[in-house]
Backbone as CSV, one residue per row, in Angstrom:
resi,resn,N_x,N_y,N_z,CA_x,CA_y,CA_z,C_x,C_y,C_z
1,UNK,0.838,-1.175,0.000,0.000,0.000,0.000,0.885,1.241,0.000
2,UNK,0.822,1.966,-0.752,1.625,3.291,-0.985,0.636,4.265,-0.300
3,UNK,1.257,5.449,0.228,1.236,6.109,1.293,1.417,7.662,0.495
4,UNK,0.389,8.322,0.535,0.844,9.736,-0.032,1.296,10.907,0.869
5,UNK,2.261,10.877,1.355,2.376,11.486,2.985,2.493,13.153,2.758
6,UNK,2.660,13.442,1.725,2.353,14.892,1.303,1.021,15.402,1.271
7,UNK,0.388,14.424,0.154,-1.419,14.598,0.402,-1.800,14.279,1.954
8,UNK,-1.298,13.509,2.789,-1.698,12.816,3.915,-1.801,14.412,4.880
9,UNK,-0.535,15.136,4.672,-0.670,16.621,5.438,-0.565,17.577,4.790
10,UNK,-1.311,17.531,3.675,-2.065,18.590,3.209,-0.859,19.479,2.287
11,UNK,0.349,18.837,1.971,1.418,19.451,1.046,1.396,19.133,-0.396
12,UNK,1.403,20.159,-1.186,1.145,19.799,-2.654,2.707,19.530,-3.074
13,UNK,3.023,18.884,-3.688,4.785,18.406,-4.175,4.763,19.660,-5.221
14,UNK,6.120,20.265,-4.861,6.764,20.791,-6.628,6.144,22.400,-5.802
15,UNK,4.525,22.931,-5.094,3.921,24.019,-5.247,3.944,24.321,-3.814
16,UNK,4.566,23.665,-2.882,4.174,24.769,-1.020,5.682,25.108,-1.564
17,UNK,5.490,26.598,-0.917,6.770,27.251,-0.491,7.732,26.725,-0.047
18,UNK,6.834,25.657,1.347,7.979,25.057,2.150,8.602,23.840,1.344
19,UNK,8.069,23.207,0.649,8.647,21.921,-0.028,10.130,22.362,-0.901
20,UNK,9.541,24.360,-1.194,10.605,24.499,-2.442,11.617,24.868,-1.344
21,UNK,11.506,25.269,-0.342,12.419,25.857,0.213,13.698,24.401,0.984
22,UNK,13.038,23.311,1.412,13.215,22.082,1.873,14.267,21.692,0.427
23,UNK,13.926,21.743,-1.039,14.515,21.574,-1.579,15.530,22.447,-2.248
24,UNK,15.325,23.565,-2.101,16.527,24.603,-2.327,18.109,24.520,-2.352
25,UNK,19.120,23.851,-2.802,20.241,23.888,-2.559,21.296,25.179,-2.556
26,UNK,20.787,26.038,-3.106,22.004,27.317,-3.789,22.708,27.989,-2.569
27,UNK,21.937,27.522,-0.927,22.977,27.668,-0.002,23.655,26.937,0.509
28,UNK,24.339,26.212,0.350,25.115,25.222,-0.061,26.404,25.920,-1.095
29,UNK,26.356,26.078,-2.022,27.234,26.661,-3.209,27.258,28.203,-2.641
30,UNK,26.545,28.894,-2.033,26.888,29.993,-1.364,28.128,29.773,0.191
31,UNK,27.576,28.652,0.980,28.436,28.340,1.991,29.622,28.095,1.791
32,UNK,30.260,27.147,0.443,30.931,27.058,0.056,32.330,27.590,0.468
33,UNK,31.793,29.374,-0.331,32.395,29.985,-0.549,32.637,31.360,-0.011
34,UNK,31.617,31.428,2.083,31.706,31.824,2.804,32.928,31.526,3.362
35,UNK,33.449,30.592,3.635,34.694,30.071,4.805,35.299,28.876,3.985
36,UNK,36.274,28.467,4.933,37.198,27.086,4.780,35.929,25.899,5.435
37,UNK,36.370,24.766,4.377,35.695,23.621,5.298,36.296,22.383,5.035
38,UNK,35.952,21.625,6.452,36.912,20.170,6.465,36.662,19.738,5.334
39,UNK,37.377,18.361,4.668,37.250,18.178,3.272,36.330,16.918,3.466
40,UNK,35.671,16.745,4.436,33.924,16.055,4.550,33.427,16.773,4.361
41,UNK,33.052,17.914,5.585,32.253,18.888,4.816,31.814,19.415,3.701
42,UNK,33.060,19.816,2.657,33.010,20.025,1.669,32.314,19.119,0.352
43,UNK,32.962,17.941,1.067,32.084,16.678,-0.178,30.565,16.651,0.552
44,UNK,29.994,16.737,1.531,29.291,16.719,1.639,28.206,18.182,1.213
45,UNK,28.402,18.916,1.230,27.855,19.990,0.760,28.066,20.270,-1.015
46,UNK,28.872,19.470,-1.455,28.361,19.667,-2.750,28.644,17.880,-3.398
47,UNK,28.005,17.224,-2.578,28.110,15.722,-3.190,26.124,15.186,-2.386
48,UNK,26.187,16.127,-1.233,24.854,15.267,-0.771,24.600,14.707,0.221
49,UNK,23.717,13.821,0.393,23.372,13.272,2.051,23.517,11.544,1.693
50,UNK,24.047,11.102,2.220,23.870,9.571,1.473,23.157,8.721,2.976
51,UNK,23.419,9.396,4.527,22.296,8.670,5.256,22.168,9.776,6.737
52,UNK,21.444,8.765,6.996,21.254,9.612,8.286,22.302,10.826,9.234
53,UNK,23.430,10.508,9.288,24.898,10.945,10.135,24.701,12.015,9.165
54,UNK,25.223,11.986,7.222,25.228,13.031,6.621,23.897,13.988,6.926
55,UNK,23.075,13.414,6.700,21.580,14.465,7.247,21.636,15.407,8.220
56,UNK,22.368,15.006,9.505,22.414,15.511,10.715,23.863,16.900,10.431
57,UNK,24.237,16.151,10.264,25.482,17.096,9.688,25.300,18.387,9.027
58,UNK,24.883,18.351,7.639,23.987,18.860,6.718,23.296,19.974,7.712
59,UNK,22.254,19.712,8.368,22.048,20.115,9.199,22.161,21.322,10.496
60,UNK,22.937,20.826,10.848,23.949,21.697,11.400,24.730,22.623,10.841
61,UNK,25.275,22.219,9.429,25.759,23.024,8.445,25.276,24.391,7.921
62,UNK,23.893,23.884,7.973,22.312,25.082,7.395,22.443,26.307,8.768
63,UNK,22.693,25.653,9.617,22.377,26.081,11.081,23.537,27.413,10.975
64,UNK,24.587,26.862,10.796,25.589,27.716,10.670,25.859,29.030,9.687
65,UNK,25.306,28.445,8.611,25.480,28.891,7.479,24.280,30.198,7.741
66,UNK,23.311,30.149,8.328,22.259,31.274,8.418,22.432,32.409,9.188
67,UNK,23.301,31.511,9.931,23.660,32.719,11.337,25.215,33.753,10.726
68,UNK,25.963,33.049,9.806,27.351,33.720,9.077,26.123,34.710,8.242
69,UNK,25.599,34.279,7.283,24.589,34.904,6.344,23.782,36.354,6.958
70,UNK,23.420,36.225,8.449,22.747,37.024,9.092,23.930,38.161,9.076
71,UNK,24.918,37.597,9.738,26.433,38.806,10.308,26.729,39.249,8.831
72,UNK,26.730,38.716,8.002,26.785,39.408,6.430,25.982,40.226,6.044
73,UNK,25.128,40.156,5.979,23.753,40.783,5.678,23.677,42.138,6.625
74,UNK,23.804,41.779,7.895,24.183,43.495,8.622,25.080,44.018,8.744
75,UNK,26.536,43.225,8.004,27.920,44.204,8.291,27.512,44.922,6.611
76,UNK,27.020,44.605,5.742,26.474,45.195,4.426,25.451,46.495,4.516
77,UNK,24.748,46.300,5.573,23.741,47.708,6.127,24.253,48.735,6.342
């Protein structure tokens, strides 16, 4: 039995904001080229998530990457 777990909570694929934003990569290729990064990091941010550990990582990565992005964004003001 297949499971439509998008229809199931009410998310249209391809058309919520949040799905596009969930799939968004271009910060990633922006982080990049904010700072130095270990050379996991690096494959991982422009190679992908291959399981759970990378996910979490990833993760954390976004985490970081928003808060450098923020201090950018107001040393530019």
């Amino acid at each position: 039995m297949d499971v439509d777990y998008f229809g199931y909570f009410g998310i249209t694929k391809g058309t919520n904001s949040m799905t596009n934003k969930w799939n968004d990569k271009s910060w990633q290729k922006d982080f990049l080229n904010m700072k130095s990064h270990s050379p996991a990091d690096a494959k991982l941010l422009m190679g992908g998530v291959k399981g759970l550990k990378d996910a979490w990582r990833l993760g954390v990565l976004h985490v970081e990457y928003e808060k450098l992005k923020k201090i950018q964004d107001q040393q530019q003001q």
